[in-house]
Every structure is written in C-alpha cells, then in structure tokens.
N, C-alpha and C positions, 0 to 999 in steps of 0.2 A: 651715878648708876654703877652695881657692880658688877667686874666682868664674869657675864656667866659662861659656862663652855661651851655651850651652843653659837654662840656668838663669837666671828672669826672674822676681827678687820682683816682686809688685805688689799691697801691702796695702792695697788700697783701704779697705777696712770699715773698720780701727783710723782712718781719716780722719774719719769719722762724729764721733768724739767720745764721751764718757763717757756720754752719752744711751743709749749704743744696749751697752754694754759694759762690763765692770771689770775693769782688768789684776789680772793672779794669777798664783800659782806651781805649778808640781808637786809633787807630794808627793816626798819624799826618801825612794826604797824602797830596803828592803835586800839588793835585788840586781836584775840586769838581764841576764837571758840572751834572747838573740835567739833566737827561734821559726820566724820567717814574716817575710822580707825581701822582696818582691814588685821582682825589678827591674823587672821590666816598665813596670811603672806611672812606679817610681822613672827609667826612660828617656826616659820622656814628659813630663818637667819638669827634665830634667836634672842629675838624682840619682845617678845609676846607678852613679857613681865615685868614691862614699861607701867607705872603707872600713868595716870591723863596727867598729870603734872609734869612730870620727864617727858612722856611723848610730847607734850605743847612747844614742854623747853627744846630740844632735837630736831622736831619738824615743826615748830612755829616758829619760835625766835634763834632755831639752829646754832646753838650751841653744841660743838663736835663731840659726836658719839665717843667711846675711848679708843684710843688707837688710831685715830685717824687726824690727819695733818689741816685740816679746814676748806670751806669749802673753796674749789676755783671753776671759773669761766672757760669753758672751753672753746679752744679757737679752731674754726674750722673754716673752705668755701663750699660753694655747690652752684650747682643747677637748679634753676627755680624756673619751672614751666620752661625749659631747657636754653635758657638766657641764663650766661654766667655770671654770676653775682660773688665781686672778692671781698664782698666788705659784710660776709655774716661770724658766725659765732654765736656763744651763750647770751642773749639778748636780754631775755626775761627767767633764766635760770642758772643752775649752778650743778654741778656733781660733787656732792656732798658727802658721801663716803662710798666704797667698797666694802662686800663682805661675800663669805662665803656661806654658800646655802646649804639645807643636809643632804644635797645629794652634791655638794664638791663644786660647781659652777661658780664661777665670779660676778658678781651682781653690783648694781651700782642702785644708789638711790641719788636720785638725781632730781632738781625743781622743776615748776614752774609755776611762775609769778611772783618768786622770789625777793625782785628788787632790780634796777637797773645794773649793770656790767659795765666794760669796756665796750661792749658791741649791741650795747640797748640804739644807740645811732638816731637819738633825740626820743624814742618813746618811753613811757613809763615804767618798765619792767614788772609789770603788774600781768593777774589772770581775772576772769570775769569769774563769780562762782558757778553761773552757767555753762560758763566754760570748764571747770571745774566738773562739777556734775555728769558733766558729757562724758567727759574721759573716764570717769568711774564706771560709768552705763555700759561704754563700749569695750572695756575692758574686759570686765565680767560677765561679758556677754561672747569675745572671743573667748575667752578664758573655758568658757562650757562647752566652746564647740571645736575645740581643740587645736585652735591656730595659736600661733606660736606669736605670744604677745607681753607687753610689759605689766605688771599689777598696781593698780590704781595703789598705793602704799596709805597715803594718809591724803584725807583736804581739808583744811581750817579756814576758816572765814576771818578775814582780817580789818573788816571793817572802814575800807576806804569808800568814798561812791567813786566810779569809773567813770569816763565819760566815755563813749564806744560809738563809731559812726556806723555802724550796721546792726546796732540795734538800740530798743529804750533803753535813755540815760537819762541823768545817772543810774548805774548798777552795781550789783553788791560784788565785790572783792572777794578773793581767794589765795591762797597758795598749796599748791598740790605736790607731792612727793609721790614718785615714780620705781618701782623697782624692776630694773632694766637689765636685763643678758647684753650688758655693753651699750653704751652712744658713741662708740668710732663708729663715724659716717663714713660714707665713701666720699663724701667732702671732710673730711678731717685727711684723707689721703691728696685729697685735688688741691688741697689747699698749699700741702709738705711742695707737690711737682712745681705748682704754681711760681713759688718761690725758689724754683732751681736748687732746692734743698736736696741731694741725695739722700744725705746722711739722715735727714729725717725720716724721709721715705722709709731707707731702712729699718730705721730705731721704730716706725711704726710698724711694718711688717712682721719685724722677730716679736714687739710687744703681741699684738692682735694674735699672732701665728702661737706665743706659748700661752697666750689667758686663754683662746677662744678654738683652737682649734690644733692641740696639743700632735693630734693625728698625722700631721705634716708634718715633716724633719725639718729642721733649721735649715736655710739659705733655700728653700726650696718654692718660691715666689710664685711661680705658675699653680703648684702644688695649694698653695694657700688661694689665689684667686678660684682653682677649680674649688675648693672646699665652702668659700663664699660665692661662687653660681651655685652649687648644690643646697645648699643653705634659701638661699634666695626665692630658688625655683619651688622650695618647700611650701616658702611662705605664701608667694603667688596661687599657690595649689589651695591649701587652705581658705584663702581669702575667697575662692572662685566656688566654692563647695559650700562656704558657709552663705555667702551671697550677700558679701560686705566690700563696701568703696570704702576706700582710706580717705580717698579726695585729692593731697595730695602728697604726690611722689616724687618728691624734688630728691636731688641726691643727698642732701642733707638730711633727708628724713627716711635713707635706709642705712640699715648697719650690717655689721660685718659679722654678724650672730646671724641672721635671718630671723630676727626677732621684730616684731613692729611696734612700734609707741609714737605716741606727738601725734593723740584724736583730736583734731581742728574739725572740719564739716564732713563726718563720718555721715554715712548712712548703711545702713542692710536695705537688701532689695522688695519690695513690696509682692515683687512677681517678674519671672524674667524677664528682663528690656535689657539688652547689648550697650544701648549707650546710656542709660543712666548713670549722673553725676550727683556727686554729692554737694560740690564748690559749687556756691552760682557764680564765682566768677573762672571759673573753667566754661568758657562759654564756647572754646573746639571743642570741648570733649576729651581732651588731652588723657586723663584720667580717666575717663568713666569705665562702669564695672568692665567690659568683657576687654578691654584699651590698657590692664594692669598687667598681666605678664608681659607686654610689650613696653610698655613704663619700666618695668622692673628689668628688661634686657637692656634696654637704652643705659640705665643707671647702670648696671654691670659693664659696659663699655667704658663710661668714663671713668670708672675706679679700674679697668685695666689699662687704658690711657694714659693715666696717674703713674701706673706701676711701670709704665716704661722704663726709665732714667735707672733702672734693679733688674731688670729682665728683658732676654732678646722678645720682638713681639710675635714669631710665630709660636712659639710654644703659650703663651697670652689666651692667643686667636686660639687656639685650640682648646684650653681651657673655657672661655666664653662660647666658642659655638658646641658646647657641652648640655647649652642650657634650655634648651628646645627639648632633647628626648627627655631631661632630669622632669625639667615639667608636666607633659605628658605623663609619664611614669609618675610622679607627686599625682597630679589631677584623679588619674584612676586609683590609686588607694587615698585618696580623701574623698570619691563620691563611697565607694567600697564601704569606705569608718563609717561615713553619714547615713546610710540605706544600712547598718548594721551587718556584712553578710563577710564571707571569707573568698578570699581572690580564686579563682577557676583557670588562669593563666591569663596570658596579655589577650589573646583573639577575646575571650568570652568580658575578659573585664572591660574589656574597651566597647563590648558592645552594650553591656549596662552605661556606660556613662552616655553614650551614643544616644542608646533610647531614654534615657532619663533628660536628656536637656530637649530632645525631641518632644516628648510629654509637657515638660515646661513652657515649652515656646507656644506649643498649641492651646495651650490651657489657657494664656495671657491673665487679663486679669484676673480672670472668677477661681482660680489655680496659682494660690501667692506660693512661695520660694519655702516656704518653710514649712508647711503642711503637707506638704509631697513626701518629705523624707521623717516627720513623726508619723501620716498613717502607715507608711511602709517600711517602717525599723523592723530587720531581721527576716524580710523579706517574707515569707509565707504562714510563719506563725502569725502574723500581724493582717491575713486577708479577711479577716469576718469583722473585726476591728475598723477597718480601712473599706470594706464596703457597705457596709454599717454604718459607717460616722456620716458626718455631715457633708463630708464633699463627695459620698457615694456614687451619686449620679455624675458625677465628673471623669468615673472610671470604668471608660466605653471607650468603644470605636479601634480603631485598626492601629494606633500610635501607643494608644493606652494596654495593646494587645501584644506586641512588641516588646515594650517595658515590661511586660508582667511576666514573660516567657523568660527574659536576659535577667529579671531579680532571681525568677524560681528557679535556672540553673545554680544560684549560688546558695552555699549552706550558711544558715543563719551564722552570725559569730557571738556568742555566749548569752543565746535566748534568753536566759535569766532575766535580763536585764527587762525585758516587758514586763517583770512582775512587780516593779516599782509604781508607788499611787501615779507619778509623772501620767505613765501612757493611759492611766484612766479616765482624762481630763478629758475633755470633746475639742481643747483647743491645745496648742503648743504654746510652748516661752517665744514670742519672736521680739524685737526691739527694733519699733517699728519707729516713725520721726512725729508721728499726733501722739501715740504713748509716753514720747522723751519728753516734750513739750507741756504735757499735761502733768508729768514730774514735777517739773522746774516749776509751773503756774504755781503748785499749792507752797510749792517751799519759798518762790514769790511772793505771792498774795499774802498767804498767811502763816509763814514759816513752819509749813508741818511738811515732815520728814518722811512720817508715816509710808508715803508711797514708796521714796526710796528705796525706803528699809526693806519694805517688803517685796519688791522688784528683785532688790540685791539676793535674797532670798529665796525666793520662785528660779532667778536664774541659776542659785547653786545646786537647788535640788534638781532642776534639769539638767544639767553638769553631772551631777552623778548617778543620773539615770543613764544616758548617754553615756557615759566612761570612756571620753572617745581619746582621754590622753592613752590609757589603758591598750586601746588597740593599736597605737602606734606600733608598739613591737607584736602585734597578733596577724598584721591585715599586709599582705603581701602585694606589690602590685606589678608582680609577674617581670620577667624579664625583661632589659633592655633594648 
C-alpha cells in the first residue's frame, strides 16, 4: 500500500511498553470474504483507496498498515456487574493500529474476534457474524443520532462454525475491526493501581491526558478525571435521549474519551420502560435503560479510586461529584438536538425535557420512543405533520398540552432540515430487536445482504436529515 497523505500513523500506545500490552498474532482462518467495508469511516483516516485485496490483507489476515509496529493485546482489569475481576484483558482482540483522522483526533482500529491472546482464559477468541452484524447495526445507528460512538470499520466472515451456548450452533464466524476514540478503560487504570504500580498509573494519566484530552495541563490529575466525568456524563446524555441500553457497563467497557464501543446485547427502547434491559442475564437490572447514568457514576468512582496512589482524594471527590449537574446539563441539550429546537435557558429547557418524558411515560406502548421526536422535529413547523400522521390521535389530553406549550416556546433550530425526503416518510429509521433479527434471518438462511445494505442506508440518510452531529456546537443547554 502506498503512503498517501491523508493517512497519519500515530501509534502512540505500543510507546507505553510491554507494561501496559503483549504483541500477538491473528488467527489464520480459513477464509476471508468481505461483508461490510464502511468507506466512510475508511475516508476519514485515509483508507478509503484500499483496494478489497489490501483491505482483506490489513483487516483479514492483518498484516500491519505502514507505520505501524503490529498488533498487541491489551492488558487491562475491571468490574464486571461490579465484582472484580483481575484476570481480563484483550481476550478475543487486538489494537492494531493508530491513526489520525481529518479533523486531528487519535483513533485506533482495534478487533474483535481476532484470535486468541494471552487473556482469551481457555475461550476461542473468535466472533459470531451475528455478533458481528449487531455491532455494525448499533453503531450506525448511534452514529445518526448523535452519541458519541466507535464505527463499525470493517466485518469479514472467516469461515469457522462456532459453537455458542446461547444460541444455534454451529454459527458462522467473523472478525470485525472497530474505529475507536481510544480503548484506555477505566480498568486499564484499575488494573496499573491494582498492581501497586505508580509509575504506571502515571505514564497512563500523562499518555491518556496528552492523546485525549490535550485541554488539561500536565501533572494535573483531578483536572483530567473532571475532563473524563464531563466526557462521560455526555455520553450517558446521549444514550438516554436516543433511547438505547448498551447492556453492559462494566468498567472495562468504558473509556477515557466518553466514546462507547463493545455492542454485546444492545437494544433501543420500543417505548419508554425505566427498567428495560438489554442482557437476559442482567436479571437486577443492573443496567437497564433509565439505571445507566448511575452505571456510568459508579464506573467514574473506581477509575477515581485508581487515580489515588497520583492524587490527594479530595480534589478527586470533587471532580466526580461534578458529574450530576454535567449530566443534567448533557440530558437537556440532547432532548433540545432530538426535538430539533434551540435552548430558551436552563428553567424553559428543562421544562421540555420534563414534559417530553412526561408524554412518553403516559403514551406506554401505543407511543414508541422514537416517533415522538421525528413527528415533532423543530417543534412547530412540524404540527400539521405530526397531527396529521399516524399517531395523531395520540396527541391529546392535559400532558400532551404541556409538551406542546414547553416545544412551542422553543425556536426551531435550522427548519431546513424538514425539507429532506426523510420527514416525508409516515414512519422513522428506529432499530428496533424483530427488525435486527430479521437482518440476520436472511443473511442466515440464504445469505442475502440486501437487507443490511439497505438498512445501513436508510440509517445514513436519517443521519443527515437529523444533523444532530451538526447541532452539537448550535444547541446550548443553558447554564449550569
């Protein structure tokens, strides 16, 4: 491949040292058909003009991009269902290279299903393609709605049968490549303390503190902890607005970007329910959707925990209980981006989020989670639309009168955006879990892609009807 200028290794991590990693190889499968080539992504790092030959070779049989040192395992521990667990790491993946994207960020492409590691811990290091699939699905489907999430990069089908006790087997194999804002977990920190390691501690703080969050000044520890609760508390925001469970939220499976990746038993919400789960084996509830900003504080404890043995803990404590108003503050400018309208100050925004989950609770089922904010994108140009469509009769009574008073104080934020085919449709894009499943059937059954393809499709042109990366810097959410 040659180096084109768009394309900027930058393997910072593999600098660290064998502390923090152990190089390793791919597994040699016996076969590599490309599935799901994402140029998009692949344009934004300067990929894009990969032939299917080179990409196979790089993300099939992983032979190192240029510039970059090969792949390694990363060693980390965590909290899994918040029982500590010292014996995880890169199991069934690898961090395969670094690169800078066009707008400057350090991005990793990282596996899974790779191949076994040092911390595979007797399993195959293998992916399901279902599993596979899944992660593509939820990706692209964050990705439109403006949470701050990793891009499905590449899946190949590798051609092993799996054997999997929680679902039919044999099942077809995969291996998937991820482009990720970072995989420092907050167990890649629990891991350094665990081992009485300062000096690791350190050397991850200053690493993490100059890739990820340049904003902080050197040695300034609390500084970088509050930068990851604000980070965090974003992501919680997001996730709560778009009306999606990760499932789970172990600490290994959040990072120091406030970026979310590792889609295991995702779901979007059907229709508001508080304790809906996505894991059947979360059988407390540990997770379930409205239980995730408090997942997500708990996990910000023990990566300040971590950061003890570097930093006194009240200036910590004080960074961490930061992360209550941050979220708040997140919540109402991401109902604000979703409902399309522009902030009126904290009293008036906070009284549309108020009556907007008010309206959802009471609608239950006949009133799913994502129909609510395409009939009522941009708030008033959208009421002939939205009392007009199909769920018109839904939009009555004293809660529904509420809600429509707290949208129309707010001015649309760049109406235009209704004149996309998207809001002509009588339904929304939502990614719902009989639509995932009926995916997968046909690519089961009878290997047709068809649906995929055009899924992947429908959610992009939803994606830029919405523009909700777009309103990130438009949608204010009012003072602190």
């Amino acid at each position: 491949m040659p180096i084109l200028p768009a394309y900027r290794p930058d393997p910072r991590f593999f600098n660290l040292g064998e502390d923090y990693g152990d190089a390793v190889r791919a597994a040699d499968f016996p076969e590599a058909i490309l599935r799901v080539r994402n140029d998009r992504a692949a344009a934004s790092v300067g990929l894009d003009s990969l032939s299917d030959a080179e990409w196979i070779a790089h993300f099939g049989r992983f032979e190192p991009l240029p510039g970059q040192p090969g792949p390694i395992a990363m060693r980390y521990h965590g909290h899994q269902f918040r029982t500590y667990n010292p014996d995880l790491g890169d199991g069934r993946g690898f961090l395969a290279a670094q690169v800078r994207d066009d707008r400057g960020r350090l991005l990793d492409l990282g596996t899974k299903g790779s191949g076994q590691t040092p911390w595979s811990r007797g399993a195959d290091g293998r992916l399901t393609l279902k599993g596979g699939v899944r992660e593509v699905l939820a990706a692209e489907m964050l990705e439109a709605l403006g949470v701050p999430t990793s891009r499905a990069f590449s899946l190949i089908e590798t051609g092993e049968p799996l054997q999997r006790g929680d679902e039919p087997s044999p099942t077809r194999s995969a291996v998937l490549v991820r482009l990720s804002h970072s995989h420092i977990r907050f167990g890649t920190f629990q891991r350094a303390a665990y081992l009485g390691r300062k000096d690791m501690v350190e050397a991850l703080v200053e690493h993490a503190r100059a890739a990820y969050h340049p904003e902080v000044a050197s040695g300034d520890v609390p500084g970088f902890l509050r930068a990851v609760v604000e980070a965090s508390a974003r992501l919680a925001a997001r996730w709560i607005a778009a009306g999606f469970v990760h499932g789970v939220l172990n600490t290994d499976n959040l990072n120091v970007t406030g970026e979310s990746f590792d889609y295991g038993p995702w779901r979007f919400l059907p229709h508001y329910e508080p304790g809906f789960t996505a894991a059947y084996f979360d059988q407390t509830g540990l997770y379930a959707f409205a239980r995730q900003p408090e997942a997500v504080f708990w996990a910000l404890t023990q990566l300040g925990g971590a950061l003890k043995p570097v930093a006194d803990a009240g200036p910590l404590t004080e960074a961490l209980n930061g992360f209550g108003a941050a979220y708040i503050r997140e919540l109402r400018a991401a109902f604000l981006a979703r409902l399309g309208v522009l902030s009126l100050g904290e009293a008036a925004d906070q009284r549309l989020l108020d009556t907007t989950l008010a309206l959802l609770r009471e609608g239950g089922e006949a009133l799913r989670w994502e129909p609510l904010f395409f009939d009522w994108f941009s708030g008033f140009p959208s009421s002939a639309r939205a009392l007009g469509g199909r769920r018109g009769k839904l939009y009555q009574g004293e809660t529904f009168d509420a809600f429509r008073f707290a949208l129309f104080e707010h001015e649309p934020d760049r109406p235009h955006r209704l004149e996309h085919p998207v809001f002509a449709r009588p339904e929304p894009e939502e990614m719902l879990i009989d639509e995932v499943e009926a995916i997968w059937t046909a690519i089961d059954d009878d290997n047709d892609w068809g649906a995929l393809k055009t899924k992947i499709q429908r959610v992009r042109e939803a994606g830029e009807a919405w523009a909700l990366a777009a309103a990130d810097s438009r949608v204010a959410a009012g003072p602190a």
